[in-house]
MARVEX-172464 format. One record per atom (N, C-alpha, C): x, y, z; atom name; residue in one letter. Coordinates in steps of 0.1 Angstrom, whole numbers. Layout:
N
{xx X	yy Y	zz Z	a CA	r A}
...
//
This chain:
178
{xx 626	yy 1224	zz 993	a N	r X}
{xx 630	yy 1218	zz 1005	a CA	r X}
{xx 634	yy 1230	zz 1015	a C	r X}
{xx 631	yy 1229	zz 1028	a N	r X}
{xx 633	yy 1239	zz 1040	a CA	r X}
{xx 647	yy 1242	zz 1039	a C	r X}
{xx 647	yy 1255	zz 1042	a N	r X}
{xx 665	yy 1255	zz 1045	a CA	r X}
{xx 676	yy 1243	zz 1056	a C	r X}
{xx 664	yy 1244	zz 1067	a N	r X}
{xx 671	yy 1239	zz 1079	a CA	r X}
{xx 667	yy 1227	zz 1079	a C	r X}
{xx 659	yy 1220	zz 1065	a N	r X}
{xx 660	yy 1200	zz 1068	a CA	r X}
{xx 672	yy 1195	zz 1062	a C	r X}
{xx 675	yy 1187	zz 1072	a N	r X}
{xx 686	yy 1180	zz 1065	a CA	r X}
{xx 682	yy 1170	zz 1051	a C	r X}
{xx 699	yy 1170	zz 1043	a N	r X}
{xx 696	yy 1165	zz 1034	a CA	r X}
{xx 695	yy 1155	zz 1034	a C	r X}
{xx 701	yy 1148	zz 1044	a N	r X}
{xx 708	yy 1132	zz 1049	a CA	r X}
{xx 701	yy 1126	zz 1054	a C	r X}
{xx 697	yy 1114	zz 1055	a N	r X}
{xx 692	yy 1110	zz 1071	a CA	r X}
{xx 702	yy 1096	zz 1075	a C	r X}
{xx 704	yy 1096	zz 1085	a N	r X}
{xx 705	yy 1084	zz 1092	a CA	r X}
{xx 706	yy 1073	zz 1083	a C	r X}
{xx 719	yy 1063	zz 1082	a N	r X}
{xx 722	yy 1058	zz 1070	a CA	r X}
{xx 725	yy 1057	zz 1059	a C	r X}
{xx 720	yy 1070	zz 1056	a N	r X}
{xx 726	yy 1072	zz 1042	a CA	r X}
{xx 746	yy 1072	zz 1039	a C	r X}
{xx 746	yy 1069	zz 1028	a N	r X}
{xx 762	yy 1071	zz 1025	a CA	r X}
{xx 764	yy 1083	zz 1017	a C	r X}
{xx 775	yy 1092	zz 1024	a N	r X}
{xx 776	yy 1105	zz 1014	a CA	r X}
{xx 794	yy 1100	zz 1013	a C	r X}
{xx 794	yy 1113	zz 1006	a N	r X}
{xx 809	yy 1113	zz 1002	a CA	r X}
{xx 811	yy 1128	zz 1005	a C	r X}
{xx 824	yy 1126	zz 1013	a N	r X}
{xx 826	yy 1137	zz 1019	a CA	r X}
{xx 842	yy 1139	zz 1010	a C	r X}
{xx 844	yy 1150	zz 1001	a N	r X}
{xx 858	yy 1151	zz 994	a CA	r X}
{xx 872	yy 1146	zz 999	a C	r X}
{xx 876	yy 1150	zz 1012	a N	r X}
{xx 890	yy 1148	zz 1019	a CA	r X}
{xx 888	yy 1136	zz 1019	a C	r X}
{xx 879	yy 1125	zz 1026	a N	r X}
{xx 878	yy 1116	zz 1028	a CA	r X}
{xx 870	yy 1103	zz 1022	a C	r X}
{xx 865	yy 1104	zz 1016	a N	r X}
{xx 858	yy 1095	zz 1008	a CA	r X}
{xx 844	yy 1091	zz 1012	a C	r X}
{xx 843	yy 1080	zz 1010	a N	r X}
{xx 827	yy 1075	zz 1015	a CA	r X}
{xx 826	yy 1072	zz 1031	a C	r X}
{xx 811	yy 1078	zz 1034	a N	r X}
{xx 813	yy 1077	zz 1049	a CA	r X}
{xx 798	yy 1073	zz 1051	a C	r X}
{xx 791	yy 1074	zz 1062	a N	r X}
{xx 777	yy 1072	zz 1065	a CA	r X}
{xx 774	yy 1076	zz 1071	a C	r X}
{xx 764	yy 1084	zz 1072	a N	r X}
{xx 756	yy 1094	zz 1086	a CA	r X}
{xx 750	yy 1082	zz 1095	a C	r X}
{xx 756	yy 1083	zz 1107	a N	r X}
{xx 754	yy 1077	zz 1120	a CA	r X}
{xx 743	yy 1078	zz 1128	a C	r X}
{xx 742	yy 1095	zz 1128	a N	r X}
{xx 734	yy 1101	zz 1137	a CA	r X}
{xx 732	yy 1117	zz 1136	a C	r X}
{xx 720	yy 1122	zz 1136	a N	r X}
{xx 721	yy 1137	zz 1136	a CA	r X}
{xx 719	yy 1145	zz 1152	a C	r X}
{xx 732	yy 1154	zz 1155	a N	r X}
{xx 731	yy 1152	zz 1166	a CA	r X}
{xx 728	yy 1174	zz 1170	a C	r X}
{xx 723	yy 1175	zz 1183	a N	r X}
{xx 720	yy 1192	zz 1184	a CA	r X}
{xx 732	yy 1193	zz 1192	a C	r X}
{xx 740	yy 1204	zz 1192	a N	r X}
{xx 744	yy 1206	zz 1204	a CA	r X}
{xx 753	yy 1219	zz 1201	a C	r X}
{xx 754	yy 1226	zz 1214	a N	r X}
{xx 758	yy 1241	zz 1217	a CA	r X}
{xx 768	yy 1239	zz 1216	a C	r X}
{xx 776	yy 1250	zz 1209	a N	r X}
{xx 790	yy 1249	zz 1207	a CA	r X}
{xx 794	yy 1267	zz 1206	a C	r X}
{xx 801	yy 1273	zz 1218	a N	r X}
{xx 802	yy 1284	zz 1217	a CA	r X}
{xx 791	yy 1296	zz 1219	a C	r X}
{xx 782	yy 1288	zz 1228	a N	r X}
{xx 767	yy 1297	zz 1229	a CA	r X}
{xx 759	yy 1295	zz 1216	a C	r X}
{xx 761	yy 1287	zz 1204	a N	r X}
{xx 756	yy 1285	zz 1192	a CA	r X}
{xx 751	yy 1273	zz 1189	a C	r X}
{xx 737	yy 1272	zz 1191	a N	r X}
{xx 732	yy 1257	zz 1189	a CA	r X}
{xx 735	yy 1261	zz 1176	a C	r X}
{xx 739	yy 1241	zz 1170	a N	r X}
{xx 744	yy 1233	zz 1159	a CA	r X}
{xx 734	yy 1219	zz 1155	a C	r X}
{xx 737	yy 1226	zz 1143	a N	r X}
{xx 729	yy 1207	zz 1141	a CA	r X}
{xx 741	yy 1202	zz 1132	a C	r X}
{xx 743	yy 1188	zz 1137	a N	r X}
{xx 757	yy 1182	zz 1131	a CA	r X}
{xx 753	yy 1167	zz 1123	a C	r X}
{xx 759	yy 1163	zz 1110	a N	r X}
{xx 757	yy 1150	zz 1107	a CA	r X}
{xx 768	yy 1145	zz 1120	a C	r X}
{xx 769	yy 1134	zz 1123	a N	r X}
{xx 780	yy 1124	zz 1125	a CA	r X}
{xx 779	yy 1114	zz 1118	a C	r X}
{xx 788	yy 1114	zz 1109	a N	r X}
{xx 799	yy 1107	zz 1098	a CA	r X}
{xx 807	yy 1096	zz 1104	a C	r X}
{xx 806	yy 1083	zz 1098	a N	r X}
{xx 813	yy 1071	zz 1100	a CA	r X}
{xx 824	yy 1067	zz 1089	a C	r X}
{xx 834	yy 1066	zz 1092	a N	r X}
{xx 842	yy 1064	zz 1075	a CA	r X}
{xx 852	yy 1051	zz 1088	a C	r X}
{xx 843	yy 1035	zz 1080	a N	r X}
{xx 849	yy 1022	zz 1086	a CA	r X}
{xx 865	yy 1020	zz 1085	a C	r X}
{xx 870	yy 1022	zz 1070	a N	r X}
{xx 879	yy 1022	zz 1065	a CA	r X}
{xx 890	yy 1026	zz 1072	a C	r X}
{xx 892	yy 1041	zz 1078	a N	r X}
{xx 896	yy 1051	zz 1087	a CA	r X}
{xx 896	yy 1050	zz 1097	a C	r X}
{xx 885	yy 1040	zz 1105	a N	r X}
{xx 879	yy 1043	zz 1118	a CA	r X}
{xx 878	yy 1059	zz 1126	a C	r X}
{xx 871	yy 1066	zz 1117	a N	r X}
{xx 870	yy 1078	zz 1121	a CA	r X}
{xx 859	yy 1081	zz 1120	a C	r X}
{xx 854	yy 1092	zz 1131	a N	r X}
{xx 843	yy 1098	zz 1130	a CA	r X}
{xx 845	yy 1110	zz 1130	a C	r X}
{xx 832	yy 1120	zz 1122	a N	r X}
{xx 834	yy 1133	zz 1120	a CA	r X}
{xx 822	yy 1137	zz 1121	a C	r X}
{xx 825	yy 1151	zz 1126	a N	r X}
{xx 810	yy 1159	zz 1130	a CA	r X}
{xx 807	yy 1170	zz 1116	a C	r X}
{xx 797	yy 1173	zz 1111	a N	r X}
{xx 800	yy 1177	zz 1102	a CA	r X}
{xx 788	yy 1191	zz 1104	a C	r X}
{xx 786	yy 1207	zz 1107	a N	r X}
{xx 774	yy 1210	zz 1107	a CA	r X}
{xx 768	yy 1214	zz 1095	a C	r X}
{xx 754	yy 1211	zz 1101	a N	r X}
{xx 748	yy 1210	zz 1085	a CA	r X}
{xx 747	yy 1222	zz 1075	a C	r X}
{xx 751	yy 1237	zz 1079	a N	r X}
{xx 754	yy 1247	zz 1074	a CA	r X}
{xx 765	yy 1242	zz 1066	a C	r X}
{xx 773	yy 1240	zz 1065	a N	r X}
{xx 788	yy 1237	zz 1063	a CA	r X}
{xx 786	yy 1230	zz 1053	a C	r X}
{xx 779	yy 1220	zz 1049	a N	r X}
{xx 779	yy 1208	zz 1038	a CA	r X}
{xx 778	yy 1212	zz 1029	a C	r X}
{xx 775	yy 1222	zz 1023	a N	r X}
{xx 775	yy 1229	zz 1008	a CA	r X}
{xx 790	yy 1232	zz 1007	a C	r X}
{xx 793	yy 1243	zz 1015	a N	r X}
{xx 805	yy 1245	zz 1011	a CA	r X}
{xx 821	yy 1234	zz 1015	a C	r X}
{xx 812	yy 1224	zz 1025	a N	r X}
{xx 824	yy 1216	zz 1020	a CA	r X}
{xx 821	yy 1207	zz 1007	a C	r X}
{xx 815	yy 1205	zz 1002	a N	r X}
{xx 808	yy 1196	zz 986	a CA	r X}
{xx 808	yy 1181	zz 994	a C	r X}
{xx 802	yy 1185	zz 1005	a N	r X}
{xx 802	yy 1169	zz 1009	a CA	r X}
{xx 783	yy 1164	zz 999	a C	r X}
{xx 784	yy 1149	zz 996	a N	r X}
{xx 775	yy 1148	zz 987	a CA	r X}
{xx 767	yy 1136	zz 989	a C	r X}
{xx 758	yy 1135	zz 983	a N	r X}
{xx 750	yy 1118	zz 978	a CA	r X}
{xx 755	yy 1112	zz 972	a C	r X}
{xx 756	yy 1096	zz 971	a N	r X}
{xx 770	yy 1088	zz 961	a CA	r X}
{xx 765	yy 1095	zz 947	a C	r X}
{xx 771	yy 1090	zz 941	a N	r X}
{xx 769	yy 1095	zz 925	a CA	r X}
{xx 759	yy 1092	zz 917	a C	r X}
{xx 754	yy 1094	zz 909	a N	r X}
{xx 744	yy 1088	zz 899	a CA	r X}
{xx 750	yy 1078	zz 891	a C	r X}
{xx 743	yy 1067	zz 885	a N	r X}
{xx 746	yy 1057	zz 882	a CA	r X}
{xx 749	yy 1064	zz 863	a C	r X}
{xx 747	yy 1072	zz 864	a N	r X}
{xx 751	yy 1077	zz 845	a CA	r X}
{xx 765	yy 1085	zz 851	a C	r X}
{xx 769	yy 1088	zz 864	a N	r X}
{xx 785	yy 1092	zz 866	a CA	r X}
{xx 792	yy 1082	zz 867	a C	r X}
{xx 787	yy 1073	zz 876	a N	r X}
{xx 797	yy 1059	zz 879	a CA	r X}
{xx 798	yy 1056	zz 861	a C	r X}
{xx 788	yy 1052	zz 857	a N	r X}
{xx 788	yy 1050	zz 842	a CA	r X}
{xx 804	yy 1055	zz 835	a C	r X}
{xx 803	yy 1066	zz 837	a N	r X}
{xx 816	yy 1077	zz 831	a CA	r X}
{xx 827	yy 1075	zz 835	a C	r X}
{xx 827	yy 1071	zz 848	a N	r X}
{xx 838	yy 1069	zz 855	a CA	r X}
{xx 844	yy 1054	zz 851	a C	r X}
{xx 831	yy 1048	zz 852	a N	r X}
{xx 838	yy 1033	zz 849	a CA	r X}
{xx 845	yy 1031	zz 831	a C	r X}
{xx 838	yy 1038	zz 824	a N	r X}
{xx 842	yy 1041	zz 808	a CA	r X}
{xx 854	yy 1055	zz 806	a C	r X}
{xx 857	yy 1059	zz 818	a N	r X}
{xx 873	yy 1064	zz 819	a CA	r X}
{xx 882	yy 1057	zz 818	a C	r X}
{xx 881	yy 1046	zz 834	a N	r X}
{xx 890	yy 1037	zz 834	a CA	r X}
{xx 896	yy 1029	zz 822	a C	r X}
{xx 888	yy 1031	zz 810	a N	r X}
{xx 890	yy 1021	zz 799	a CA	r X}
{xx 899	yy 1035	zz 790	a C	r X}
{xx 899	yy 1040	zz 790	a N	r X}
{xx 905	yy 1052	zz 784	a CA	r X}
{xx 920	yy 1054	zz 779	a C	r X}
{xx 926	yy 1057	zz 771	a N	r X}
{xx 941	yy 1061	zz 772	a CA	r X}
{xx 943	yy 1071	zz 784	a C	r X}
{xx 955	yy 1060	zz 796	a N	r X}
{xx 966	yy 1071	zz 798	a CA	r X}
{xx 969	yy 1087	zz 799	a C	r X}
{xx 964	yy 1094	zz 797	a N	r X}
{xx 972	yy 1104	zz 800	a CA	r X}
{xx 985	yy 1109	zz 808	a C	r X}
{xx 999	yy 1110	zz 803	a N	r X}
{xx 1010	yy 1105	zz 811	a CA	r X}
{xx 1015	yy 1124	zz 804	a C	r X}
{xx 1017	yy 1128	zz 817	a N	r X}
{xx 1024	yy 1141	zz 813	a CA	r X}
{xx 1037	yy 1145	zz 817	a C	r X}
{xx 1044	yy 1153	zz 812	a N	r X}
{xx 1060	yy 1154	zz 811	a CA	r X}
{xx 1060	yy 1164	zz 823	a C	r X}
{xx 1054	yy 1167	zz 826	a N	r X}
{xx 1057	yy 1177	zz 839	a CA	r X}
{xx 1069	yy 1171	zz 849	a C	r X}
{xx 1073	yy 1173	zz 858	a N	r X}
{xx 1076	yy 1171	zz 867	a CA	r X}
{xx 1071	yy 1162	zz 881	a C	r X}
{xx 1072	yy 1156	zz 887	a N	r X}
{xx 1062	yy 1145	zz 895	a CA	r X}
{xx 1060	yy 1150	zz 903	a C	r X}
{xx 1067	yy 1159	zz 912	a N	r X}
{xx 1061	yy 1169	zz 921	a CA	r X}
{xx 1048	yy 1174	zz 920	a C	r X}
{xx 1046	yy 1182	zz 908	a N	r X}
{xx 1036	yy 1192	zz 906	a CA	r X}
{xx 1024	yy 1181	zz 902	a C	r X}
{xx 1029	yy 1169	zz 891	a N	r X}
{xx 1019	yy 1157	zz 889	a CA	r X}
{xx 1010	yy 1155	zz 902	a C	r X}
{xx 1018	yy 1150	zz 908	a N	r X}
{xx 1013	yy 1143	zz 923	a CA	r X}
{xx 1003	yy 1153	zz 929	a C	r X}
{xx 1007	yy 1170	zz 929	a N	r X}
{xx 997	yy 1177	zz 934	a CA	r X}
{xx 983	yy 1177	zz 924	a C	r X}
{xx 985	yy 1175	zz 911	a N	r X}
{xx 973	yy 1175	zz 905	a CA	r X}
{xx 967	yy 1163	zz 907	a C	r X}
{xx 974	yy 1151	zz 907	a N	r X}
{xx 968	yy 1139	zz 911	a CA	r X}
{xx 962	yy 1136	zz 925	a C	r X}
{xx 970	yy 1143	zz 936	a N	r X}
{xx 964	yy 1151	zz 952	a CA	r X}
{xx 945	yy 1158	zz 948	a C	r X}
{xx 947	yy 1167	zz 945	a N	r X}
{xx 938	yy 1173	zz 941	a CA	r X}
{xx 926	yy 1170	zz 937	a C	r X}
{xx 925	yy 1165	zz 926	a N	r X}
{xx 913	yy 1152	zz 921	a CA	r X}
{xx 909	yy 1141	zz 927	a C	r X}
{xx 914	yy 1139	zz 936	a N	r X}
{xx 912	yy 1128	zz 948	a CA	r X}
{xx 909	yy 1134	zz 956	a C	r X}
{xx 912	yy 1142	zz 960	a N	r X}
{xx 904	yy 1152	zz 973	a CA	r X}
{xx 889	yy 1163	zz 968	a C	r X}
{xx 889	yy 1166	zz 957	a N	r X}
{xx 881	yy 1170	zz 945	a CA	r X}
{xx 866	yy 1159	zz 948	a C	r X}
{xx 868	yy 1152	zz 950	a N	r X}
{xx 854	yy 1142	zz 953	a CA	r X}
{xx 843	yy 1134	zz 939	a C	r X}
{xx 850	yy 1146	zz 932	a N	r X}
{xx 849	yy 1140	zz 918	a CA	r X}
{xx 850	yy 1127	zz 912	a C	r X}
{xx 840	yy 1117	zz 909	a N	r X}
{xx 842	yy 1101	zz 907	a CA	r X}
{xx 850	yy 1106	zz 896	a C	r X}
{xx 848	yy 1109	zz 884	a N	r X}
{xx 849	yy 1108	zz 871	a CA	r X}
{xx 864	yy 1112	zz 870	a C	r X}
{xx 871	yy 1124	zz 881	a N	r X}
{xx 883	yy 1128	zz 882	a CA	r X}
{xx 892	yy 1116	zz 891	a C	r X}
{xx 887	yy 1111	zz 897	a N	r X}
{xx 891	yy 1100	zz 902	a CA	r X}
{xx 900	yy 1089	zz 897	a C	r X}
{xx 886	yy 1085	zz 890	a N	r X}
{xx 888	yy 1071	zz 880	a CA	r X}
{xx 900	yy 1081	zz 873	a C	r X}
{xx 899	yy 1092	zz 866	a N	r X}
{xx 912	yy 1094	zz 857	a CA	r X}
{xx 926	yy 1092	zz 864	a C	r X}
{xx 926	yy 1095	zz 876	a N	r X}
{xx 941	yy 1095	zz 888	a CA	r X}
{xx 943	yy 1076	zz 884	a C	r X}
{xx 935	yy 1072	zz 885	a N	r X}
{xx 932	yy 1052	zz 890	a CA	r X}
{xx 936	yy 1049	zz 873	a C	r X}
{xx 933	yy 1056	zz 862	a N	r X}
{xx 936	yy 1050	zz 849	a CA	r X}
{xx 951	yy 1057	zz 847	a C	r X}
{xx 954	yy 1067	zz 852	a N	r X}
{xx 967	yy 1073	zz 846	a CA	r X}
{xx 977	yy 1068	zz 856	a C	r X}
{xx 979	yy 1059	zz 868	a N	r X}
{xx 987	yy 1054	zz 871	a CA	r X}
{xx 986	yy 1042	zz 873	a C	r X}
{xx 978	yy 1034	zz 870	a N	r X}
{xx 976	yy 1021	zz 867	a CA	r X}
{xx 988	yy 1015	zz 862	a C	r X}
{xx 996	yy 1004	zz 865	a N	r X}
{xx 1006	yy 999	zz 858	a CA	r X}
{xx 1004	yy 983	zz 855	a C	r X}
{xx 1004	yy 979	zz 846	a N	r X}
{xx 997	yy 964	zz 838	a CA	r X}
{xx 1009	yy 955	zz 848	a C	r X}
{xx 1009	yy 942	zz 853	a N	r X}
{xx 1024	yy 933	zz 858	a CA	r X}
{xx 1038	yy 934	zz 849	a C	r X}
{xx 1035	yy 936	zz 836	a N	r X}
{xx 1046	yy 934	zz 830	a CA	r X}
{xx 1052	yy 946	zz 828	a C	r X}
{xx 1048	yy 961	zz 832	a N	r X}
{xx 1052	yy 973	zz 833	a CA	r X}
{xx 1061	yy 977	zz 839	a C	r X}
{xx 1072	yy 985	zz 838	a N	r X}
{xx 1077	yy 987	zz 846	a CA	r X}
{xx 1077	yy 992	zz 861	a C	r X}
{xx 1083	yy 991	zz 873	a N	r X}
{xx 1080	yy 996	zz 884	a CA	r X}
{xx 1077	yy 1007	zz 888	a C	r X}
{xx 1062	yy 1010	zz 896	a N	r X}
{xx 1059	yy 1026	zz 900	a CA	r X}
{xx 1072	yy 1031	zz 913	a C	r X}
{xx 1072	yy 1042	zz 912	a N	r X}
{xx 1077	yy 1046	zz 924	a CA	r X}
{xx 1069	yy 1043	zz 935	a C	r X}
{xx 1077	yy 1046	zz 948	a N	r X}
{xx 1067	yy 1046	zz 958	a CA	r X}
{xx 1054	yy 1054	zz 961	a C	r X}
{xx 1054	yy 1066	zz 958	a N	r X}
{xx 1048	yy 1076	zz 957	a CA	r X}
{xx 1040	yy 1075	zz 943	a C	r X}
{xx 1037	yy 1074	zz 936	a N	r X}
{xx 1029	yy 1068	zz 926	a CA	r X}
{xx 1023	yy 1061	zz 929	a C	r X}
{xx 1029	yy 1045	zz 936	a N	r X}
{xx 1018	yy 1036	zz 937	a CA	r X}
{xx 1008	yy 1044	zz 953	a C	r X}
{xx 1013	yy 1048	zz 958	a N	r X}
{xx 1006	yy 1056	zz 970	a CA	r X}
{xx 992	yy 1067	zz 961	a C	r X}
{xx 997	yy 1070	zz 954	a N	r X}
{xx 985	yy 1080	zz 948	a CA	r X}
{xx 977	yy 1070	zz 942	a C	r X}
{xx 981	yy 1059	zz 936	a N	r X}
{xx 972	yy 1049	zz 925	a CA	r X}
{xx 963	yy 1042	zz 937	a C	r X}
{xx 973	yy 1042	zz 947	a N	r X}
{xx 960	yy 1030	zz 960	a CA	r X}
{xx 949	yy 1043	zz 964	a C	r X}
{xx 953	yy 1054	zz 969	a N	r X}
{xx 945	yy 1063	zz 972	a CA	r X}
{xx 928	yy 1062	zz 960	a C	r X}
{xx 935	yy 1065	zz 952	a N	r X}
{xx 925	yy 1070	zz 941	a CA	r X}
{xx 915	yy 1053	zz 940	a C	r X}
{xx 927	yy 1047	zz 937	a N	r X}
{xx 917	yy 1032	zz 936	a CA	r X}
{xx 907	yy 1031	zz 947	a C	r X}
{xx 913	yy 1028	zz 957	a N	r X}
{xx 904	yy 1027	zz 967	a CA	r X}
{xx 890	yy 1038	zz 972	a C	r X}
{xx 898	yy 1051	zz 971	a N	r X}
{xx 884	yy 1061	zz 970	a CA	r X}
{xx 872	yy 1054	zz 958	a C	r X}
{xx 881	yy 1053	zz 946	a N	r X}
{xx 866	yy 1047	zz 937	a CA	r X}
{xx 859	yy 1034	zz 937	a C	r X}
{xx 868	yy 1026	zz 945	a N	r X}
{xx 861	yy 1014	zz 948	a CA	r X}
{xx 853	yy 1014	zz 963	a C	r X}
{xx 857	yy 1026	zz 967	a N	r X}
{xx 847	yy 1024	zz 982	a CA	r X}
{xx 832	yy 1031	zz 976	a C	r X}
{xx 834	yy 1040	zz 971	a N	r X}
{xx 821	yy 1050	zz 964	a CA	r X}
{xx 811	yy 1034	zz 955	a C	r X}
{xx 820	yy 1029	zz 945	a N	r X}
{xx 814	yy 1017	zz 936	a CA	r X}
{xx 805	yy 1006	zz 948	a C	r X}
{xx 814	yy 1003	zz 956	a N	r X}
{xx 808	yy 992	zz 967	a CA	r X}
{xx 794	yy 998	zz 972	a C	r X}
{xx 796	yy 1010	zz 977	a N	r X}
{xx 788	yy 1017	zz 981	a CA	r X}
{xx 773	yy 1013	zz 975	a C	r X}
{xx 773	yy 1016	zz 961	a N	r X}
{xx 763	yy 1020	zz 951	a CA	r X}
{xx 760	yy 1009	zz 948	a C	r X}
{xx 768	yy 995	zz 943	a N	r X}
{xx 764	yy 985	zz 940	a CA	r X}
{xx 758	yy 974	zz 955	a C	r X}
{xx 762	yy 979	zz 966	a N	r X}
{xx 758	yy 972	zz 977	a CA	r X}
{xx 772	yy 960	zz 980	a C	r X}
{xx 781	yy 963	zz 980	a N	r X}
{xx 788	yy 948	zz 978	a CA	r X}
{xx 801	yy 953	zz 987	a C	r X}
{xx 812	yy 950	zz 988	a N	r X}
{xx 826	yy 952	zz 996	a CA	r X}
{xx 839	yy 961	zz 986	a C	r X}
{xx 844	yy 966	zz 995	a N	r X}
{xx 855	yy 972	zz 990	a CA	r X}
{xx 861	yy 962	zz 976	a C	r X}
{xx 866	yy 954	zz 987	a N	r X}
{xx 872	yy 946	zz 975	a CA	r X}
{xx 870	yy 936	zz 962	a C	r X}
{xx 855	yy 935	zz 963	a N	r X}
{xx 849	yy 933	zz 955	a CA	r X}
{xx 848	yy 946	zz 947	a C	r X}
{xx 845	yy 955	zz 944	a N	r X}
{xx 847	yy 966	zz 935	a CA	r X}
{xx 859	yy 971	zz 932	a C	r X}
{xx 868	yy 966	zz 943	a N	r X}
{xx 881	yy 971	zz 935	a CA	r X}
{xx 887	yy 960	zz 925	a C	r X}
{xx 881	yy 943	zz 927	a N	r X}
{xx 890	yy 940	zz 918	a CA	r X}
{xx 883	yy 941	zz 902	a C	r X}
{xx 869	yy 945	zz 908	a N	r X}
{xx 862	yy 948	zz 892	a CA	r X}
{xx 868	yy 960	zz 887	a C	r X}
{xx 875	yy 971	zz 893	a N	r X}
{xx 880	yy 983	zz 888	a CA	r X}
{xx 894	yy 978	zz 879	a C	r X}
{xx 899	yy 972	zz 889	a N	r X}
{xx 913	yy 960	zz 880	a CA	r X}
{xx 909	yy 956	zz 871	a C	r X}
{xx 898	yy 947	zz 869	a N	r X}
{xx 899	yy 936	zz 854	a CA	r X}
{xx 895	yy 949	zz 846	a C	r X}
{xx 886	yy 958	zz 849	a N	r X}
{xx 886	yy 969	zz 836	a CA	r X}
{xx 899	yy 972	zz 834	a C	r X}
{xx 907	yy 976	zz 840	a N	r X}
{xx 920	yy 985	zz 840	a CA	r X}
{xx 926	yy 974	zz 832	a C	r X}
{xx 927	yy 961	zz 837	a N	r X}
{xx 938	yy 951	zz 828	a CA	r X}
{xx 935	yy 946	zz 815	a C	r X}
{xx 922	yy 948	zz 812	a N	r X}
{xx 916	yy 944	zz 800	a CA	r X}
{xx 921	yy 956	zz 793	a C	r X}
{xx 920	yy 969	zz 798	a N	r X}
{xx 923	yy 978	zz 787	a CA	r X}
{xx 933	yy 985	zz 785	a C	r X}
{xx 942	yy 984	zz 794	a N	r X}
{xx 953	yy 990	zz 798	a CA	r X}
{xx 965	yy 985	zz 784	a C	r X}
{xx 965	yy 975	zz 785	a N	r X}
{xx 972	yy 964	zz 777	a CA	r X}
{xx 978	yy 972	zz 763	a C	r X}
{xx 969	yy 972	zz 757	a N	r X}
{xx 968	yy 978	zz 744	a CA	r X}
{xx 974	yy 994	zz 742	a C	r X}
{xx 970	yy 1001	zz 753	a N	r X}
{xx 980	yy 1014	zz 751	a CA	r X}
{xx 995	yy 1011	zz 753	a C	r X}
{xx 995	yy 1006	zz 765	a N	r X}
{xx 1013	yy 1001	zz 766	a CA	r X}
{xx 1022	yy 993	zz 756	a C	r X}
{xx 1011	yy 984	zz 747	a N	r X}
{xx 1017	yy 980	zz 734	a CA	r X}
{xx 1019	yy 988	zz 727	a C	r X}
{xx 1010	yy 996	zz 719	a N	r X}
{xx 1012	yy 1006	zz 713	a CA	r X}
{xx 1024	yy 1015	zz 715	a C	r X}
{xx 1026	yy 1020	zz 728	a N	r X}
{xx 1034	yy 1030	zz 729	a CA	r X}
{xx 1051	yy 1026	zz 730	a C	r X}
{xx 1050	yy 1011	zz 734	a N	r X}
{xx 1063	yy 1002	zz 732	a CA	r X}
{xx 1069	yy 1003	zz 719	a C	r X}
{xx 1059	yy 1000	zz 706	a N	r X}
{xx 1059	yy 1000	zz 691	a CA	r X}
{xx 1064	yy 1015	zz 692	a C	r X}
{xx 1060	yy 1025	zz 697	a N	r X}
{xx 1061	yy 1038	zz 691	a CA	r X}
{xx 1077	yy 1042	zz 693	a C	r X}
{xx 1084	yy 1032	zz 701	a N	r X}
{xx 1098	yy 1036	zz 704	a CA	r X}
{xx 1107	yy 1033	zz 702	a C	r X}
//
């Protein structure tokens, strides 16, 4: 492939890390500082924001193509996973949980969405918990919609029934362990 073709075209859905799934609108030229640019413009509905993106730049920001259907694969057989619940401190949690969400990473994702997941009969997240658990969910269910063709919330509540089908069983377990 040419250095200078774009990878994108018009319509396509990428995933841009800070932000999540978005859609090239339009590829546009324009001088910026005596410096012709070639720029995606980025649509993220969710947000209602638009972003100019130049096409030099897209490597190094890891903006991408949605995922391959053997990652979604991984990510959706995360969500079914044990928990990982660490004794750190929630401060520092939340920045690794920050991180992997901005990381763009499905697979890291889904792990944020399975490790704070809380079944109804659980006890109560913090505020800030459930704020990282909506983040994360919703990044993975906008990327899922994406790929399967269908709505946010149609892929988020399929991310739920995984999560509630499997969740169950660790929280039993670890109830027994105490």
């Amino acid at each position: 492939m040419a250095a200078n073709a774009p990878a994108f075209d018009v319509g396509d859905y990428v995933v841009y890390p800070k932000h999540g799934v978005g859609r090239v609108i339009e590829l546009q030229k324009e001088e910026i500082a005596g410096m012709q640019l070639e720029l995606y413009v980025l649509r993220f509905e969710k947000e209602r924001m638009t972003l100019r993106v130049p096409v030099n730049k897209v490597e190094s920001i890891g903006m991408r193509k949605l995922s391959s259907d053997k990652t979604l694969k991984e990510a959706m057989e995360t969500l079914k996973g044990k928990p990982k619940v660490k004794r750190t401190m929630w401060s520092r949690r939340a920045q690794e949980y920050e991180a992997k969400i901005n990381s763009g990473d499905l697979v890291s994702i889904a792990e944020v969405t399975r490790d704070l997941f809380r079944p109804e009969d659980q006890p109560e997240q913090s505020y800030s918990e459930r704020q990282i658990f909506e983040a994360a969910s919703s990044r993975l269910a906008r990327e899922l919609a994406a790929m399967e063709k269908t709505d946010e919330p149609t892929a988020l509540g399929k991310i739920l029934d995984v999560l509630r089908k499997y969740a169950p069983q660790y929280y039993e377990s670890a109830a027994e362990e105490v």
